[in-house]
C-alpha positions in Angstrom: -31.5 -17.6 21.2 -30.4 -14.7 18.6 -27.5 -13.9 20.6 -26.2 -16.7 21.3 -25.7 -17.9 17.9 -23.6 -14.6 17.3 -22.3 -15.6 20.6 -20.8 -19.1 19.5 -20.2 -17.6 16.2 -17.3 -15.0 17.1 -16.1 -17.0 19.8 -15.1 -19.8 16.9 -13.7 -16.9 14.8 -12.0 -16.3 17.6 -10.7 -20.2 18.3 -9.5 -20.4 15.1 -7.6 -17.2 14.5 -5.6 -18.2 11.7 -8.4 -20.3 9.4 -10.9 -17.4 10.4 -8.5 -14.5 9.0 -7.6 -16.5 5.9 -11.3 -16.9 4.9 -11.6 -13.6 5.8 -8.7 -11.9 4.2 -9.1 -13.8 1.1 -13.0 -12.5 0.6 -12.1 -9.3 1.4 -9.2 -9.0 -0.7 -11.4 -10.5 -3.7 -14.4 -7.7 -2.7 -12.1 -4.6 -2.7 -10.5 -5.7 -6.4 -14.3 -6.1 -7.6 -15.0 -2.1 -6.2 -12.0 -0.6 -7.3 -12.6 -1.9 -10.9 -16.7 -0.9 -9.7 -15.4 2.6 -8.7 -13.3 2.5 -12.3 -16.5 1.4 -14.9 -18.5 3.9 -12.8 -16.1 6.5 -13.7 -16.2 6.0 -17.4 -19.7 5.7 -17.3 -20.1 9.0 -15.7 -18.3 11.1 -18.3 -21.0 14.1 -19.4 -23.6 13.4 -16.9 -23.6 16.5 -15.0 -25.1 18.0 -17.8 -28.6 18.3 -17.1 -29.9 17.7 -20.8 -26.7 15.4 -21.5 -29.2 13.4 -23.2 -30.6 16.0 -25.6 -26.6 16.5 -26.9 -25.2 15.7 -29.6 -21.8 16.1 -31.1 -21.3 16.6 -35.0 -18.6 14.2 -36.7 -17.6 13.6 -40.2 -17.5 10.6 -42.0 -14.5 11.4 -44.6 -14.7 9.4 -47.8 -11.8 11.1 -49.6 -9.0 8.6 -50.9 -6.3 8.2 -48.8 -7.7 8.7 -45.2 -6.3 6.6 -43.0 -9.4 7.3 -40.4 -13.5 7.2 -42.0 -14.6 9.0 -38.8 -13.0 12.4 -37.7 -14.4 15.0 -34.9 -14.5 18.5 -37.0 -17.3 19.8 -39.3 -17.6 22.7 -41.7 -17.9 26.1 -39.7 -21.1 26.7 -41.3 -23.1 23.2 -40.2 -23.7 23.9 -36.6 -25.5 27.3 -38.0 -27.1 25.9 -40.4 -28.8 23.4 -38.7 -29.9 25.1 -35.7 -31.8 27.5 -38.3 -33.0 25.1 -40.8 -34.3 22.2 -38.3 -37.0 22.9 -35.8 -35.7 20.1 -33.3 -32.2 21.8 -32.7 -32.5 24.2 -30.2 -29.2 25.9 -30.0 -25.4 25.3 -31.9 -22.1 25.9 -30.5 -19.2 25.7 -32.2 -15.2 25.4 -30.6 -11.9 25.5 -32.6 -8.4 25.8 -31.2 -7.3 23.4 -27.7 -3.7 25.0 -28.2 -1.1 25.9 -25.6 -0.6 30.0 -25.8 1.1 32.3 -24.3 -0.2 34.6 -22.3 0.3 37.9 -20.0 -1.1 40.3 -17.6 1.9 43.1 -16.7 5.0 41.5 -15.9 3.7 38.4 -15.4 4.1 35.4 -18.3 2.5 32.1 -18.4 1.1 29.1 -20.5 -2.7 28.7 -21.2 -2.8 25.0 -21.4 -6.5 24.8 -23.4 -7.4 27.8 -25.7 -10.2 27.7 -27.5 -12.3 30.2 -29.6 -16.0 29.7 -28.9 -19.4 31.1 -28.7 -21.9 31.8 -25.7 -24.0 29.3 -26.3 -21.5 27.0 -25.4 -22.5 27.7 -21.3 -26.6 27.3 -22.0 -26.0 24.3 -23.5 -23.4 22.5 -21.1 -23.7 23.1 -17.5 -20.3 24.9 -17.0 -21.0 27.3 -13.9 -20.0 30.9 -14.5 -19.1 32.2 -11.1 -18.1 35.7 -11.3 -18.5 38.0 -14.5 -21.2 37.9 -16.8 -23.9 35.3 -16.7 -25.2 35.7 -20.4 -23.1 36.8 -23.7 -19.9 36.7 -22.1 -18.3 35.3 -25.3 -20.5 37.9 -27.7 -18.0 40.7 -28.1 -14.9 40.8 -29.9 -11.7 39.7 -27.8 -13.7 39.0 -25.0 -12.7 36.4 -23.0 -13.6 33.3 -20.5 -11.0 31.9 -18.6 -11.8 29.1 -15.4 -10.6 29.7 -11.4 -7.5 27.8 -12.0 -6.6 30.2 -14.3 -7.5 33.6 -12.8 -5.5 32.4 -9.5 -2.6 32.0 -11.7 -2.8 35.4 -13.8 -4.1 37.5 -11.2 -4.3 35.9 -7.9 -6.3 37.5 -5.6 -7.5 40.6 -7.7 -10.7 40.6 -9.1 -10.4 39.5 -13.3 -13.2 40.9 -14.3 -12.5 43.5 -16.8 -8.9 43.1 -16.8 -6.8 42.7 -19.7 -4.8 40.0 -20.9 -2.1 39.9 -23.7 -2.3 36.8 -26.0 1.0 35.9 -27.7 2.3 39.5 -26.7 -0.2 41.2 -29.6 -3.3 40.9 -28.8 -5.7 42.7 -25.9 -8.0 40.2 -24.7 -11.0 41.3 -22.3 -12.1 39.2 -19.2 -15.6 39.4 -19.4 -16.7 36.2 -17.0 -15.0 33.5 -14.7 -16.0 29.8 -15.0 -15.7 27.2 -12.8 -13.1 25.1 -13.2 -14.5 21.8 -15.2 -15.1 18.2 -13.6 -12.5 15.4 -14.5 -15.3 13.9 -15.8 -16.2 15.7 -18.3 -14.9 15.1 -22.5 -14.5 19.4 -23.1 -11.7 20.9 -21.0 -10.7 24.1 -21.7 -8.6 27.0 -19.4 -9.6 30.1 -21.7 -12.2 30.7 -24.1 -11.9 33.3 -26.6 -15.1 35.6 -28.5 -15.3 33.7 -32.2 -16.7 36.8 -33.2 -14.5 38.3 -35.8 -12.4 41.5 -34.2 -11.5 44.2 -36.6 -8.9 43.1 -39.2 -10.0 39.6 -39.1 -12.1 39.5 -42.2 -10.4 36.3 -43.2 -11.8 34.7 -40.1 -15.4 36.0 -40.6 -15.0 33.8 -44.1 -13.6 30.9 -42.4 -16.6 31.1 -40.2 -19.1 31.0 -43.1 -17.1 28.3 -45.3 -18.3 24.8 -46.5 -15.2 23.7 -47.7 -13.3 22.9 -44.9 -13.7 20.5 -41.6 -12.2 22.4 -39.0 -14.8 22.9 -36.5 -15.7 21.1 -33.2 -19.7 21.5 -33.1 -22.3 20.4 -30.5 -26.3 20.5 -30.9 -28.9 20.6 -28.0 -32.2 19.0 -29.0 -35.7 19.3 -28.2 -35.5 15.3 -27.8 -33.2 12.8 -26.9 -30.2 12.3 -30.0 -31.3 9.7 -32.6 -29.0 9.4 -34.7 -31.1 7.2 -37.4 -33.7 10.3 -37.4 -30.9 13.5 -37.1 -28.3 12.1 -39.5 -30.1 12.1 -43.5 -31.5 16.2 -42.3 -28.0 17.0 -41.6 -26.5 15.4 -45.0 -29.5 17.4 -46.9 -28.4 20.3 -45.1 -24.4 19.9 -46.1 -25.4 19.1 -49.8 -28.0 22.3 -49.9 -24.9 24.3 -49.2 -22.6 22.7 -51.6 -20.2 21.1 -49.3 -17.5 19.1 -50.2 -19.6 16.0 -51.3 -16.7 13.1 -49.7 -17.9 15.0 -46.1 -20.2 12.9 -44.6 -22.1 14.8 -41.5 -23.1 12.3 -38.9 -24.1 12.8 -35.2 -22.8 11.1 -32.4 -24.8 11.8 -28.6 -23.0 13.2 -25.7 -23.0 9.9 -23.9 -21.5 7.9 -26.4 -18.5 10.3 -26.8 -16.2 8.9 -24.3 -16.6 5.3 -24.6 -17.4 5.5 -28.7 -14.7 7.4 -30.2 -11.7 4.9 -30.2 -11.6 5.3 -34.1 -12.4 9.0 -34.1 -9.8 10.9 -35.4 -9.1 15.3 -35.2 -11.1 15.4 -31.9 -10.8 17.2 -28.2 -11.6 14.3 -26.3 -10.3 14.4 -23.0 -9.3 11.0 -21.6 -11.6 8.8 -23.9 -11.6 5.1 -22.9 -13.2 2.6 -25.2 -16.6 0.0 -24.3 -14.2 -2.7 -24.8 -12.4 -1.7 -21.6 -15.6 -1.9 -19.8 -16.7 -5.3 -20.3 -13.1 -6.5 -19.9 -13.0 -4.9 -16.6 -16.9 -6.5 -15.7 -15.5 -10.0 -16.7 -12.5 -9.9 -14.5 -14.5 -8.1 -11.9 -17.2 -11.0 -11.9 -14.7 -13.7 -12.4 -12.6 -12.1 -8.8 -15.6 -12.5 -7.0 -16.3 -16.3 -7.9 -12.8 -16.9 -6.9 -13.1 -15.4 -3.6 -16.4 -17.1 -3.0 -14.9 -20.6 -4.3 -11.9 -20.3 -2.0 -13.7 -19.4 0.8 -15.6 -22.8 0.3 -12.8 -25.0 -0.3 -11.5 -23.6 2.8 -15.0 -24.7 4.5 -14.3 -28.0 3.2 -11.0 -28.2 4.3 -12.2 -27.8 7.9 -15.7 -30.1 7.6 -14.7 -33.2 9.4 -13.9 -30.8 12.3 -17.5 -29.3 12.1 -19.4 -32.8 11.9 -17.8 -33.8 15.0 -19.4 -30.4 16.3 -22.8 -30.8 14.7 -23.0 -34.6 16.2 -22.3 -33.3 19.4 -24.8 -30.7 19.1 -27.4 -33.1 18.1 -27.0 -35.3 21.0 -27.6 -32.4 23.4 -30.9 -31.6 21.4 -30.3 -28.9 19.0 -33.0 -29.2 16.5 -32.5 -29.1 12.4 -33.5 -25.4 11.9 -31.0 -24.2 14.8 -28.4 -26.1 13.3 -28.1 -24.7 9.9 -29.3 -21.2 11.2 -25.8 -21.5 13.4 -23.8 -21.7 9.9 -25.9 -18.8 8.4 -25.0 -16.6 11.3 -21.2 -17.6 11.0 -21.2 -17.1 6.8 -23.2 -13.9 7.5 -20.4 -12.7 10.2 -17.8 -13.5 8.1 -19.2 -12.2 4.6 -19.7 -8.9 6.6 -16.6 -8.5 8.7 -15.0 -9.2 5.2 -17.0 -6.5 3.1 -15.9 -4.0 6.2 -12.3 -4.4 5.7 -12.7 -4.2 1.4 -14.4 -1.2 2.3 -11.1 -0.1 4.1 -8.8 -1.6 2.0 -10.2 0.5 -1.4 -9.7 3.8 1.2 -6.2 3.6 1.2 -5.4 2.4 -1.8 -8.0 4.2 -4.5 -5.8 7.5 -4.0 -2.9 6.0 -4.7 -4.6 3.4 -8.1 -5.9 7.2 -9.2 -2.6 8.6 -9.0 -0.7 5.8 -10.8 -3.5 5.4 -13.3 -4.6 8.9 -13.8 -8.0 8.3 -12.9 -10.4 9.8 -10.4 -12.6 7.1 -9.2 -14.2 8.8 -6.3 -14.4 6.3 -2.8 -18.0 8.2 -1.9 -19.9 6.6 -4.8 -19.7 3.0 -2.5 -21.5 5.0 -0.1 -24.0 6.2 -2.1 -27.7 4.7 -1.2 -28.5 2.6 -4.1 -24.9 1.5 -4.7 -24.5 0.0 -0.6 -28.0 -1.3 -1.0 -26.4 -3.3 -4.2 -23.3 -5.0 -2.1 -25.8 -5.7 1.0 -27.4 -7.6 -1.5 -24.0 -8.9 -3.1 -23.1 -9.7 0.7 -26.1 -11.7 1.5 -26.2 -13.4 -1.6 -22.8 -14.6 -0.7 -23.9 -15.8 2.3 -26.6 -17.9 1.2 -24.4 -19.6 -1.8 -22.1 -20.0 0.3 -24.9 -21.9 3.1 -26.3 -23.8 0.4 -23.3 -25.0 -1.6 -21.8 -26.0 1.9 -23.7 -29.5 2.0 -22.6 -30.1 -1.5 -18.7 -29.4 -0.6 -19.1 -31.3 2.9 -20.8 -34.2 2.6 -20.0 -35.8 6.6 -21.7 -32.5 7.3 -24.8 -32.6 5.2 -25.4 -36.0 6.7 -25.5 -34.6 10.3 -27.5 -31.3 9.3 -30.3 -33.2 7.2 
């Protein structure tokens, strides 16, 4: 009996080419929008995940309240907070603090290129993010003066196939920097990207920049926190001011934490910052509504389509009911058609986004990643999304045909 419903179910896809690949076209064509702009939130929502302990991270802002400032909110911090409160509170595990993200020039014999990302750093920076170091040292690779961390990308380019490790490297023709470790090059996805890394430990003759690194005064330093506990920033934020006023900072400088996960999607208004890429929530729930609103379409078109086509189904359904079919067989007939259709139609969308997500990256500079539809929990979600298509559509049909409802009840 099974079969022969999906018997009599393709064969009148197949009698009615032309209404059968509008209905199905049209749902597919709505289903592949509503993944693409999936794949897209997914993306945004991803940013800093593959950190382990993203959760436990927090990134130190300032709230400016000097006259004048265009901006409240800005993403550097006195050199000496990040210290400061790693040593003062007993919830702050570790602090890392980054300056620079300059292009520099640099060289290795008679070879001359541009670092895109140069930082100065610390070590700490790779136990608290989950940056893989995959040749070189594992631990206090940044601890020395003029040592150095640069990523795969750029150890191809300096010194191809050679091994880097202890090679040196001129910076801006005067200065002998030391390859201590090799990084992996860093996910799209994440709000940090760097190409070189630099010791912040003062090297001899830098006695200006051993002050700099102690100072108060200034904001000019990009500093992240690692908790014992997720960031709260109701809880974190008053320490952090006593700390800043302790140590006489400037008293318009506001410290204020911001977690990991909110630095991608919550920094629209955050000036002086190295945020890679940030999008803004708004985006999100833009793309959700439009995304939600594309599937109602589809599903609404493919029903007025339905109802187009009803007085040619009641005429079926009579006939049917004069040979003997029974209420149950007659509806289950239409569920197995919707169902047929719903899926054929999620098939193709599945194709369509294929082809056309590398190309939507491309224009768009994103990198929405096709394999996250084919992750377990996410094609358990659109089976669902499929089937409750097929049942809205089943029990809307009576309400959209009524010479059909009549015959069926």
């Amino acid at each position: 009996m099974l079969k022969s419903f999906f018997v009599i179910g393709f064969r009148n896809l197949f009698k009615q080419k032309g209404y059968s690949g509008i209905k199905i076209i049209g749902l597919a064509l709505g289903l592949s929008t509503s993944m693409v702009i999936f794949l897209f939130i997914q993306e945004d929502y991803s940013y800093d995940t593959m950190h382990h302990n993203f959760s436990h991270i927090g990134r130190l802002l300032t709230i400016d309240k000097g006259e004048g400032v265009s901006s409240k909110v800005v993403g550097v911090t006195p050199p000496a907070l990040g210290g400061a409160a790693a040593a003062e509170l007993p919830e702050v595990l570790k602090s890392v603090r980054l300056s620079g993200g300059s292009r520099q020039d640099i060289a290795y014999e008679d070879k001359t290129l541009k670092c895109d990302a140069y930082y100065r750093s610390e070590s700490s920076l790779f136990e608290i993010f989950d940056f893989p170091i995959v040749a070189g040292l594992k631990e206090g690779m940044l601890d020395e003066p003029n040592s150095v961390v640069i990523t795969q990308s750029l150890a191809t380019r300096i010194f191809g196939t050679e091994n880097p490790i202890g090679k040196t490297i001129k910076l801006n023709q005067n200065t002998d920097l030391n390859v201590t470790a090799v990084a992996a090059d860093l996910p799209s996805n994440s709000h940090i990207q760097f190409d070189m890394l630099r010791s912040m430990t003062p090297a001899q003759g830098e006695d200006n920049y051993r002050q700099f690194l102690e100072s108060w005064q200034g904001i000019n330093m990009f500093t992240y926190l690692l908790l014992d506990r997720e960031v709260n920033p109701d809880d974190l934020n008053p320490k952090l001011q006593a700390i800043s006023t302790k140590n006489k900072a400037v008293e318009f400088f506001i410290p204020i934490v911001q977690p990991l996960k909110d630095v991608h999607l919550y920094s629209k208004d955050i000036l002086f910052e190295r945020n890679a890429n940030k999008s803004d929530i708004l985006n999100i729930y833009v793309l959700s509504t439009i995304a939600i609103l594309i599937l109602l379409l589809a599903a609404v078109n493919f029903m007025n389509l339905v109802t187009a086509k009803s007085t040619g189904r009641a005429k079926e359904v009579g006939m049917r009911k004069v040979i003997g079919a029974v209420k149950h067989q007659l509806v289950f007939q239409h569920l197995v058609e919707s169902i047929l259709i719903t899926f054929i139609s999620v098939a193709i969308a599945f194709g369509i986004v294929y082809v056309l997500l590398p190309i939507l990256n491309s224009t768009y500079y994103r990198f929405a990643n096709f394999n996250m539809l084919l992750s377990y929990k996410i094609l358990f979600g659109w089976r669902f999304l499929s089937l409750a298509l097929v049942f809205w559509q089943v029990s809307i049909r009576p309400l959209c045909s009524p010479p059909l409802s009549l015959l069926l009840f």
